[in-house]
TINUDO-626579 format. One record per residue (C-alpha): residue number from 1; x, y, z; residue in one letter; chain. Coordinates in nm, 4 decimals, m for minus. Example, Ala and Ser with C-alpha at 12.3 -4.5 7.8 and 13.67 -1.06 7.14 Angstrom:
BEGIN
R  nr       c1       c2       c3 rest kette
R   1   1.2300  m0.4500   0.7800    A     A
R   2   1.3670  m0.1060   0.7140    S     A
END
This chain:
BEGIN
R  nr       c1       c2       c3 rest kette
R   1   3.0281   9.0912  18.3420    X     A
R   2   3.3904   9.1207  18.2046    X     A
R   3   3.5609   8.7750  18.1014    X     A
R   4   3.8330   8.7201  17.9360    X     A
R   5   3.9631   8.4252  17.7675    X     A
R   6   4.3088   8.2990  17.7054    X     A
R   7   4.4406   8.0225  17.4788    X     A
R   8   4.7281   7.9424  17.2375    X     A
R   9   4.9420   7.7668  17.4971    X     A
R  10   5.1233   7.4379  17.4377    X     A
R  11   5.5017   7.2496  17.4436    X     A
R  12   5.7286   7.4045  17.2258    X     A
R  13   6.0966   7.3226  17.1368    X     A
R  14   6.3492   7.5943  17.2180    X     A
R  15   6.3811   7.8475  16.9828    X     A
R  16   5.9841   7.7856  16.8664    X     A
R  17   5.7244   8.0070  16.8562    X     A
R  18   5.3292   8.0577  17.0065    X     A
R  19   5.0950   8.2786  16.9656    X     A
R  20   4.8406   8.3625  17.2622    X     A
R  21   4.5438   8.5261  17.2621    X     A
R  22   4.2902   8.6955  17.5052    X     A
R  23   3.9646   8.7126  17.4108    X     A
R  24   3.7684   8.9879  17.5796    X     A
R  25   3.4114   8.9799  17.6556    X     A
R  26   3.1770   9.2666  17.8478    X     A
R  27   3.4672   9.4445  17.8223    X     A
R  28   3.5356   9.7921  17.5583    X     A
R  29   3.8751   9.7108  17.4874    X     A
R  30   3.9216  10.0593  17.3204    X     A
R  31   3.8492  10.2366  17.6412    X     A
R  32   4.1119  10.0414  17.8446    X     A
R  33   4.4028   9.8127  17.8317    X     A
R  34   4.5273   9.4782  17.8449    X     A
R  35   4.8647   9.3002  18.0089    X     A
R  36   5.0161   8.9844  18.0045    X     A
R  37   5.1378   8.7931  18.3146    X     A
R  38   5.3197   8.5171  18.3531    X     A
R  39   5.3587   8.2743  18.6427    X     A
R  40   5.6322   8.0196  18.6736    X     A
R  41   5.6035   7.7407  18.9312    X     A
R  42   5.7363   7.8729  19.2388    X     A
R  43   5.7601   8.2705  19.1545    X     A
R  44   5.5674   8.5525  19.1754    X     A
R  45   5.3567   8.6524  18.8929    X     A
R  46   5.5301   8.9145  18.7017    X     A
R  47   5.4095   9.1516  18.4038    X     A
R  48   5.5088   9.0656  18.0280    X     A
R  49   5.3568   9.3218  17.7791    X     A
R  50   5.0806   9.5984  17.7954    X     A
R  51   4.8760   9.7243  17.5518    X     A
R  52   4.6288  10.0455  17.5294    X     A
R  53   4.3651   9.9994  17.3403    X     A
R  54   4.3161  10.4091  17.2797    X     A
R  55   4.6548  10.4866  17.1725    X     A
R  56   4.7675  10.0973  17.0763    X     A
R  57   5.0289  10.2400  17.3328    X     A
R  58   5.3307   9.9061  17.3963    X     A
R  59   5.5265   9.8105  17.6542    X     A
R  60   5.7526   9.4811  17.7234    X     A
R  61   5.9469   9.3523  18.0705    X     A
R  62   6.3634   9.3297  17.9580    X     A
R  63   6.3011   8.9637  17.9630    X     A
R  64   6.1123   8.9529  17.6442    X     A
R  65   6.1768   9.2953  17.4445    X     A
R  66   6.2690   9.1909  17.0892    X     A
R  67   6.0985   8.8454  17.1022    X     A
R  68   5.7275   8.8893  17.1838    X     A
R  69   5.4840   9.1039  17.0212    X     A
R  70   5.1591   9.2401  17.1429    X     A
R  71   4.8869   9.3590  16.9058    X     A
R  72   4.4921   9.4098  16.9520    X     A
R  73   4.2499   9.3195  16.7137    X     A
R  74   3.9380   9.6022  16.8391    X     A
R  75   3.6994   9.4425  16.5851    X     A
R  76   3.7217   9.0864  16.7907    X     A
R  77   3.7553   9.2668  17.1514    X     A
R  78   4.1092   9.0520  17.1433    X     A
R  79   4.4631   9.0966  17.2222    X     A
R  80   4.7483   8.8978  17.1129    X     A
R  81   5.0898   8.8023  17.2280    X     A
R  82   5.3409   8.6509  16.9926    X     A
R  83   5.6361   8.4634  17.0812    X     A
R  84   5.9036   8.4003  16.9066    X     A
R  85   6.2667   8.2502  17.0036    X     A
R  86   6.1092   8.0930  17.3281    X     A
R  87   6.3292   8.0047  17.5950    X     A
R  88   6.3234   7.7161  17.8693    X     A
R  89   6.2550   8.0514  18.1004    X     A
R  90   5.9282   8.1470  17.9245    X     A
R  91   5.7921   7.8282  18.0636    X     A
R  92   5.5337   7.9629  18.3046    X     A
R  93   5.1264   7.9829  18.3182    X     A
R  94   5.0063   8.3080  18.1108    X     A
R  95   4.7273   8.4872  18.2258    X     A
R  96   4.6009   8.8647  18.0982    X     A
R  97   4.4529   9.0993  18.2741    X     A
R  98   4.1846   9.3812  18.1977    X     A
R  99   4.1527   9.7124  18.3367    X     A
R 100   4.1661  10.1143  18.3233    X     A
R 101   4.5164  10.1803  18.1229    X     A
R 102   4.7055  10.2904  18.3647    X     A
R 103   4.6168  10.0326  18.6371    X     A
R 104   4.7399   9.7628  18.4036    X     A
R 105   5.0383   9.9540  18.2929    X     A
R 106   5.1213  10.0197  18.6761    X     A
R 107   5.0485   9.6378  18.7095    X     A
R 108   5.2613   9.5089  18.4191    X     A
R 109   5.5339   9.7788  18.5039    X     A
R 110   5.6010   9.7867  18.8679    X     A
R 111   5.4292   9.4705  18.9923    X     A
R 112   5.1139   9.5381  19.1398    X     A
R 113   4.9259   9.2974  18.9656    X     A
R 114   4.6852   9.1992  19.3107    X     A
R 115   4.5477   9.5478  19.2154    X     A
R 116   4.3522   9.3811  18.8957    X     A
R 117   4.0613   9.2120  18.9509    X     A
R 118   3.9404   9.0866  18.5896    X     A
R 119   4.1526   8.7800  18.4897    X     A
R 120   4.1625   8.4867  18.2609    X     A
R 121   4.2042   8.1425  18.3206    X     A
R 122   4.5178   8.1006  18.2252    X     A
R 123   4.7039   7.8883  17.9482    X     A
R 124   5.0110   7.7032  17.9999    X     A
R 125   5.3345   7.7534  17.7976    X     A
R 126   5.5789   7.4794  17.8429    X     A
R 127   5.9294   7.5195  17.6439    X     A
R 128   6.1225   7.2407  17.6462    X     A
R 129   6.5232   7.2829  17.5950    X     A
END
């Protein structure tokens, strides 16, 4: 059974930074990929940053090109997703996702994230202006 586990969420000041991380279990992380979602109250999830684990392949929503970073550590089966220069916007419920690459990339990319079925629990990211 695939699980995955998120945490590094908190209240942050403006302009702060977090670190996330999803922590994947049952899962070959170097066979597939990872995304990040977010979730603000009120909006449709949306897709943050993707990650291959084959290639270490990248890709980031407008919204948070130049201040969030994924990276994958393959010898803990975990992704990352640091963020720096947090804005009131960011504030939203973080989830990641786990799948074949291109189902997540299709997910994080052009919003079909109700196609993914493997899903943390979420961890809340509250930044406060």
């Amino acid at each position: 059974e695939v699980q995955l586990v998120e945490s590094g969420g908190g209240l942050v000041q403006a302009g702060g930074s977090l670190r996330l991380s999803c922590a994947a279990s049952g899962f070959t992380f170097e066979d597939n990929a990872i995304g990040w979602f977010r979730q603000a109250p009120g909006k449709e999830r949306e897709g943050v940053s993707y990650i291959s684990g084959s290639l270490g392949t990248t890709y980031y929503t407008d919204a948070v090109k130049g201040r969030f970073t994924i990276s994958s550590d393959s010898a803990k089966n975990t992704v990352y997703l640091q963020m720096n220069s947090l804005k009131p916007e960011d504030t939203a419920v973080y989830y990641c996702a786990a799948d074949h690459s291109w189902s997540v990339y299709r997910a994080v990319v052009g919003g079909g994230y109700r196609d993914l079925e493997v899903w943390g629990q979420g961890t809340l990211v509250t930044v406060s202006s």
